[in-house]
N, C-alpha and C positions, 0 to 999 in steps of 0.2 A: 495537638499543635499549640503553639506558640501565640497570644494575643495578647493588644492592651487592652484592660479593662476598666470603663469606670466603676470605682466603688459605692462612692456617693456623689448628690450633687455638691460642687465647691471648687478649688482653686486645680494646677496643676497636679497637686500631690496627690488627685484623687484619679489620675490614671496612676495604671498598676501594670506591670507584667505578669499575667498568668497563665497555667495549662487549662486549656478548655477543650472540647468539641470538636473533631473535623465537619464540618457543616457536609450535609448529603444533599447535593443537587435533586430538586425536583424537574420533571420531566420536561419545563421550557428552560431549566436552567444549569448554565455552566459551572465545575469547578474548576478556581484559579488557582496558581500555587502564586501568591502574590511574591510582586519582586521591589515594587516599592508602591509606596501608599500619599497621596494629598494629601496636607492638611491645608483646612479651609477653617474662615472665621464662625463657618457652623457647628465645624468640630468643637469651636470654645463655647460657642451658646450650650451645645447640646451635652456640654461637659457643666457645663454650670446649673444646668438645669430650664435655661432660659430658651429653649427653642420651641418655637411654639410644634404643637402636633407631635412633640417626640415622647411626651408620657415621662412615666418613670424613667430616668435614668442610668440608679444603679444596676449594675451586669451587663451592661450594653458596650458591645465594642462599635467604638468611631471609626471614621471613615468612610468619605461619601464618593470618592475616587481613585481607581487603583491601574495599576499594570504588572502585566505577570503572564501566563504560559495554562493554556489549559489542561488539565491532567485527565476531565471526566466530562462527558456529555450527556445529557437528560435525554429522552426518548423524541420529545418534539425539538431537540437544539439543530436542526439538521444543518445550518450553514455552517458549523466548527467540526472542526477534530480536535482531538487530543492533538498536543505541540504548538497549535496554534499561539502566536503570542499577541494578545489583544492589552487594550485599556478599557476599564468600561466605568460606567455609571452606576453607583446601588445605593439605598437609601439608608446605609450604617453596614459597620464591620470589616472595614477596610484594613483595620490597623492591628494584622495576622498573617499567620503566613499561608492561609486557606480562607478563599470568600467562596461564596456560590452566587452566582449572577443570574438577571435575567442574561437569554439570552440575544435576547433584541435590545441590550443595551449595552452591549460590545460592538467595539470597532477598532479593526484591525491595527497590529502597531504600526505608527509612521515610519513609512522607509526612511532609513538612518538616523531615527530615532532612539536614542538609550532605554531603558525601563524609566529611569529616575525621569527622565523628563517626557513621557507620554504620560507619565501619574500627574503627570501636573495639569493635564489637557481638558478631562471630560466636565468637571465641574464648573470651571470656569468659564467653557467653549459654550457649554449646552445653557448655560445662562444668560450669558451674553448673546448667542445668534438669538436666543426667540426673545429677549427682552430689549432690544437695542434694532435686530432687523426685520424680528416678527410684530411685537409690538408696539415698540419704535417706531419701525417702516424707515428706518435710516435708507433714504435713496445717494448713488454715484451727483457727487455737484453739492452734497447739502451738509452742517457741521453738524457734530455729536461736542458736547460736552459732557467730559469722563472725569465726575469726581472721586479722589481714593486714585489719581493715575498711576501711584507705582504698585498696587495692591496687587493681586490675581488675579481680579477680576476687570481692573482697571488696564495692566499691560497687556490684558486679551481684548478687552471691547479699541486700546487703539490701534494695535495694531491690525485688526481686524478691519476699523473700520477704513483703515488709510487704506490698506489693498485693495478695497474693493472700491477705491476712489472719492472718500469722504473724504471734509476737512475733518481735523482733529483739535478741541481744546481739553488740558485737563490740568486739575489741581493736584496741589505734591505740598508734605511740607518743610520740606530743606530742599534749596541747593542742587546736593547731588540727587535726588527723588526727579529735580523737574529737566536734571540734562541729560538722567538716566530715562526718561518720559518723552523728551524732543527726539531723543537718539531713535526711538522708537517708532519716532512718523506725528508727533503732536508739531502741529503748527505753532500753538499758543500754550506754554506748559506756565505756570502760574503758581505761586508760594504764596499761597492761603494767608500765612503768618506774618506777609508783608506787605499783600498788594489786597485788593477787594476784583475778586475776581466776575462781580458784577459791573465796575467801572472800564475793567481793561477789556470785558466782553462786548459790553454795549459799546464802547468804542469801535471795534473792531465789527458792529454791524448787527449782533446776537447770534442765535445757534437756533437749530434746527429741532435738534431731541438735546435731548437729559437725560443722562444715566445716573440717579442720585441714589448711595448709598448712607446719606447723612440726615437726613431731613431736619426737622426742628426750624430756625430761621433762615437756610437756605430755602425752604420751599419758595416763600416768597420771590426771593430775591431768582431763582430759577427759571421763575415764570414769567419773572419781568423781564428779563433775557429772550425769551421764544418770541422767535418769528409770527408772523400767522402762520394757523394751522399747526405750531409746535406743538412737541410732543414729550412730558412729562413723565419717565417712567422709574418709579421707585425697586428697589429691590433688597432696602434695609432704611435701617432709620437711628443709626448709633447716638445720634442728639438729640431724639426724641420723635415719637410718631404723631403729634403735635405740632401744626405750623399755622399763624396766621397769614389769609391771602387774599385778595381782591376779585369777587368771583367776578366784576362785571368784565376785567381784564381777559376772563378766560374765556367770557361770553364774545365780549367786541373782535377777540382776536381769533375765537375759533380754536382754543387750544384744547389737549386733550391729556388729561391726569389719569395714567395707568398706572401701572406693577404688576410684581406675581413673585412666589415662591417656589423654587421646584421640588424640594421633597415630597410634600404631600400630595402631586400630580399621578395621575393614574399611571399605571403602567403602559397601556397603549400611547400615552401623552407623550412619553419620555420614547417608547420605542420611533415614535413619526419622528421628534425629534432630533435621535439619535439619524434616522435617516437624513433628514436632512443635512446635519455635519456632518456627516457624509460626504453630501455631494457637492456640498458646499466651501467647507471649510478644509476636508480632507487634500485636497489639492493643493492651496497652499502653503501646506505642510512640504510635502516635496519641492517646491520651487523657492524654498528660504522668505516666502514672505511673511509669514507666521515663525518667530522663532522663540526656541525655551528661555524665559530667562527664569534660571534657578538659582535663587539667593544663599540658601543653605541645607547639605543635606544631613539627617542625622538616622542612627542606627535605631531598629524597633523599640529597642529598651530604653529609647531617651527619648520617648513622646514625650516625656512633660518637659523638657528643657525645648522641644518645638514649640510646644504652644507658649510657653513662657516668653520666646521670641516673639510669637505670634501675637500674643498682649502687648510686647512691647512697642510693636507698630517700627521698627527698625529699621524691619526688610525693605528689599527692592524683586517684586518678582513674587518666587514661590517659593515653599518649604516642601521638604519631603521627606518621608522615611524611607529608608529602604531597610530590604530584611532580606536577610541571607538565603 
């Protein structure tokens, strides 16, 4: 088969197109003949060398989410057959035209859903419900602010969270970023580069949870924002994982500073998980309240002109490969 591969840690250029392996399913797991592949901002860490827990880099194919057609079933996969067309979740190797999966971390394609845009679902989905509604505890009546709102991970936590009857704030930094963000169910969509998105919030009353993929001197300012009993929940730190803050603020008000990462989560972690979007989130998928937005898509052999997007921070939405 057909894969990208990093060569070394470093820029774009160090994905490659090459012949590799058809990966052999082990007995809990599926193969997929992939049909298109996520890219996500771990794809760039874990291309530069920079993602924690992923080791060496060179020889490793990217891709932490895919959709595509199963071809081969492992001895314990007994929920699939062949032909089945799922998305799933795996922890590298997406960006090929054969993965092998767990099996407990597939789930079925979205009815009327493309390939292109169910790759775009699991990583983003599986992030967002347990860090925003697990860990969060985002309840119906209470706000989330979503910083990074037109990101992947950003058009999933608000659109997510507005369905299931939250307010929504989130920051963008142009223009079209923040009407492409309201259009989506944000109450209050906010341009970082013009306004102080702790003044128009505390205005507006403050927020509930925090979804902060920035940290550095937003910490502060996040916390001063939370209700009591707010809820603080990291999931990256592109400004730095360094923030000064006022602990007695978090003592007086009851607040609560989580995170989490999900690749390096056990596999039963991600299988409970996977159930849950499931039962959660898979619904609406069908009813249009959950919908794809896909920025751009590009053919396998132009992984590096995706991430190069993906650097450039451009997008609105998601990126994806597809492979023939």
């Amino acid at each position: 088969m057909q894969a990208i591969v990093i060569t070394a840690a470093g820029g774009p250029e160090k994905l490659q197109l090459q012949n590799a392996p058809t990966p052999t399913p082990a007995a809990h797991q599926v193969l997929v003949r992939v049909q298109a592949a996520g890219v996500n901002r771990p794809d760039v860490l874990m291309r530069q060398g920079k993602y924690a827990g992923a080791g060496e880099v060179a020889g490793m194919v990217p891709g932490l989410e895919i959709a595509g057609i199963i071809t081969e079933c492992g001895a314990d996969a007994t929920r699939w057959q062949p032909g089945d067309a799922v998305c799933a979740l795996l922890p590298a190797g997406g960006y090929a035209e054969y993965a092998a999966v767990d099996a407990n971390h597939c789930l079925p394609l979205p009815t009327g859903w493309r390939p292109a845009e169910a790759a775009s679902l699991p990583e983003t989905v599986f992030t967002v419900w347990h860090n925003v509604f697990e860990r969060g505890a985002l309840q119906p009546g209470e706000t989330l602010l979503v910083h990074g709102g037109s990101s992947g991970i950003g058009i999933t936590a608000v659109q997510l969270a507005h369905a299931l009857g939250s307010k929504v704030a989130a920051t963008a930094g142009s223009t079209d970023k923040c009407d492409a963000v309201r259009a989506l169910g944000a109450e209050w969509s906010i341009n970082y580069k013009e306004e102080d998105f702790e003044q128009v919030l505390r205005e507006a009353g403050g927020v509930d949870v925090v979804l902060d993929m920035i940290g550095g001197d937003y910490t502060a300012k996040n916390l001063r924002l939370l209700r009591p009993d707010g809820r603080l929940v990291f999931i990256n730190a592109m400004q730095g994982a360094r923030g000064e803050f006022n602990a007695l603020e978090v003592m007086q008000r009851r607040l609560t500073i989580t995170g989490s990462t999900l690749r390096p989560r056990s596999a039963e972690f991600k299988a409970h998980l996977a159930a849950a979007v499931e039962r959660y989130v898979w619904p609406l998928l069908t009813t249009e309240q959950f919908r794809p937005v896909i920025y751009r898509t590009f053919p396998l052999a132009q992984a590096q002109q995706a991430h190069e997007l993906m650097e450039s921070s451009e997008h609105i939405g998601k990126i994806v490969l597809t492979v023939d």
